[in-house]
C-alpha positions as CSV (number, residue, x, y, z in Angstrom):
1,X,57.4,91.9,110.5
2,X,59.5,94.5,111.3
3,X,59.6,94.1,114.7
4,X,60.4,90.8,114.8
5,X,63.4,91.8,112.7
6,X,64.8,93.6,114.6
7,X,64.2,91.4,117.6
8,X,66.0,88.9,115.3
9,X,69.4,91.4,114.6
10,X,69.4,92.2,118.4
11,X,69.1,88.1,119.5
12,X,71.9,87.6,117.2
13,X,73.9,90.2,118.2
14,X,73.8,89.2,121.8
15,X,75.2,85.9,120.8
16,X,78.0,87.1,118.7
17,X,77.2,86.4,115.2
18,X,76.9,88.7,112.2
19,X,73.1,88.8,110.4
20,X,72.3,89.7,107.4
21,X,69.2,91.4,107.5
22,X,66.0,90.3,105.0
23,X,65.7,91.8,101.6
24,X,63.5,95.0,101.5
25,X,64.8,95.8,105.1
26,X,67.3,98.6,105.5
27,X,68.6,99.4,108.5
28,X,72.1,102.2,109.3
29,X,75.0,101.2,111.3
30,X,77.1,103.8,112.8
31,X,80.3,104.2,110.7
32,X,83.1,103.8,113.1
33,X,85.4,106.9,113.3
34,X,87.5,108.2,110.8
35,X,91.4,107.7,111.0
36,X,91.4,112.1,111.0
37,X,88.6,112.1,114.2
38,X,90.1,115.3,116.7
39,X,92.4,116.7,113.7
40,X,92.7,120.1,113.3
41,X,92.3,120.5,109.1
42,X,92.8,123.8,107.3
43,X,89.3,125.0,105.5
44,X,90.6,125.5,102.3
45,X,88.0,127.6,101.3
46,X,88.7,130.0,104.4
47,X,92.3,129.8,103.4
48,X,91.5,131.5,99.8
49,X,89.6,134.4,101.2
50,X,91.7,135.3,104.2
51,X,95.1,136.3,105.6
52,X,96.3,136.2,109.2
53,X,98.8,138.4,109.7
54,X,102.1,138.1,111.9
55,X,99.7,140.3,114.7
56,X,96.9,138.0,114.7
57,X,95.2,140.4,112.5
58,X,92.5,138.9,110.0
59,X,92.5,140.7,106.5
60,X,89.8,139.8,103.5
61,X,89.3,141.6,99.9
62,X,86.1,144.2,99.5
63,X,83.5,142.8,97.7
64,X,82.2,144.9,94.5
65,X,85.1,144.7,92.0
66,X,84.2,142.0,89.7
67,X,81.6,142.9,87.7
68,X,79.5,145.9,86.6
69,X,82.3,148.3,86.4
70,X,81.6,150.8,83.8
71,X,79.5,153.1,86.3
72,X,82.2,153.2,89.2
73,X,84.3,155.7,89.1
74,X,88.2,155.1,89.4
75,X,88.7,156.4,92.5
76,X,85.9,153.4,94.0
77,X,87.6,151.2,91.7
78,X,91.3,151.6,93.0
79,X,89.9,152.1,96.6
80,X,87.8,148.2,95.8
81,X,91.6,146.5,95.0
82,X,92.5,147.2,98.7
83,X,92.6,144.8,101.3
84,X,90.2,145.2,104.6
85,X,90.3,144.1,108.2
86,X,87.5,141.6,109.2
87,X,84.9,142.5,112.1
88,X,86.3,141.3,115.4
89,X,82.8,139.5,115.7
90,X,84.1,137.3,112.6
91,X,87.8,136.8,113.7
92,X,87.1,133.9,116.1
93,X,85.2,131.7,113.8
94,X,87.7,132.5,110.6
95,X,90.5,131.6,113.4
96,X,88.8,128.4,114.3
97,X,88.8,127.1,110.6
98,X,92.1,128.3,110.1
99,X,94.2,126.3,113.0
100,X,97.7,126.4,111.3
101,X,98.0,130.6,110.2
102,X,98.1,131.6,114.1
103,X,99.5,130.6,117.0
């Protein structure tokens, strides 16, 4: 039944008319492209966790000073609010999702 379905949907497409298909048969049509298609779009989330600085540098917070703080001592503590550079294997991805912070 199926087959003949879709043998139906493809005869009426050739000769230019829009078909409904049966009920119970599902089929997917490809959604044409969005009005943003080839945009370059800022990944906000990227945007929250990095900086790109005036050099081209990419900068990032360390990770450890949010919780379970009672058994670091202050000088791991104060040395955990600094900011870090990111690995140069990182920077060109970051960079890609972040078209607008370098030039």
């Amino acid at each position: 039944m199926r087959a003949n379905v879709g043998r139906k949907i493809e005869e009426s497409a050739r000769e230019g008319e829009k078909h409904l298909a049966e009920p119970g048969f599902s089929f997917t049509i490809a959604a044409p492209m969005s009005k943003n298609a080839g945009i370059a779009k800022t990944r906000k989330a990227y945007a929250k966790r990095f900086k790109i600085t005036a050099t081209g540098k990419v900068l990032r917070r360390k990770q450890g000073k949010r919780h379970i703080l009672q058994n670091k001592s202050r000088k791991r503590k104060r040395n955990l609010g600094k900011v870090a550079l990111v690995a140069e294997v990182d920077v060109k991805a970051i960079k890609a999702n972040m078209p607008f912070s370098h030039r």
